[in-house]
N, C-alpha and C positions, 0 to 999 in steps of 0.2 A: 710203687714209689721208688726214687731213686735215693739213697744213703749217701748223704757229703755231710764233708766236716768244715765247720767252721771256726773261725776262732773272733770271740767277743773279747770288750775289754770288760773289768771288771765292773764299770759299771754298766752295761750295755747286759752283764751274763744276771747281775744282781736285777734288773729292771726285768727284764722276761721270766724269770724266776716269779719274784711279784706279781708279774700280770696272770701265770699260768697261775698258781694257788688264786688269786684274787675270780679268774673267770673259772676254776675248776677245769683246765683243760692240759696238757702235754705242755713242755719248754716247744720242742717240738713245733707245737700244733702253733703255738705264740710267733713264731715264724714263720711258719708256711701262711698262714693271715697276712705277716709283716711283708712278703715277698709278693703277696698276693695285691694287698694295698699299692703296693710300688709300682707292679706292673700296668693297673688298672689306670694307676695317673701317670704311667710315662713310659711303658712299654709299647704305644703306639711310635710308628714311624713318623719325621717330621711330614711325610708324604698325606701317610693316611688323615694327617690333622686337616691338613691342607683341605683335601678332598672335602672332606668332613664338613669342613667352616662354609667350603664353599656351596656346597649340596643343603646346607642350609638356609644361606643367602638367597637360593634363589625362591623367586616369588615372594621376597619379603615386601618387595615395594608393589604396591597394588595398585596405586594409582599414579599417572606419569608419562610420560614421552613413549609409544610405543616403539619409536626407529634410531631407541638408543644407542644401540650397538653401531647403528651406521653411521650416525650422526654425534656421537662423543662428543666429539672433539669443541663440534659449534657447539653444543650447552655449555662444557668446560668455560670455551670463551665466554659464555654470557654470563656465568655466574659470576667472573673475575670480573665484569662490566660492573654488575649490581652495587 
């Protein structure tokens, strides 16, 4: 583990106090969770979300135009006809 110092405010130093007696764990350990948490929801790159979102999109639609790619543009048109 790496040793840094931080500085909380008082009530930020009073609330992790709390938490660690409350969970029976380290001041410490009540941050390395808290850092841990932060990273989980936003330590991703906006890159890697990207990918992500998109690696899940696909195959979502299962049934449909198979020569969508090629043809966009004419469905686009026709749904703005509808």
């Amino acid at each position: 583990m790496v040793r840094t110092q931080v500085q909380l405010t008082e009530e930020q130093a009073a609330a992790v106090k709390r938490l660690a007696m409350e969970h029976n764990i380290s001041q410490a350990e009540v941050l390395r969770r808290c850092v841990d948490d932060y990273i989980a929801r936003n330590g991703r790159s906006g890159r890697d979300e990207i990918w992500e979102r998109a690696r899940a999109a696909v195959g979502f639609i299962k049934n449909g135009p198979t020569d969508m790619a090629a043809r966009h543009d004419d469905y686009l048109a026709e749904a703005y006809e509808e």
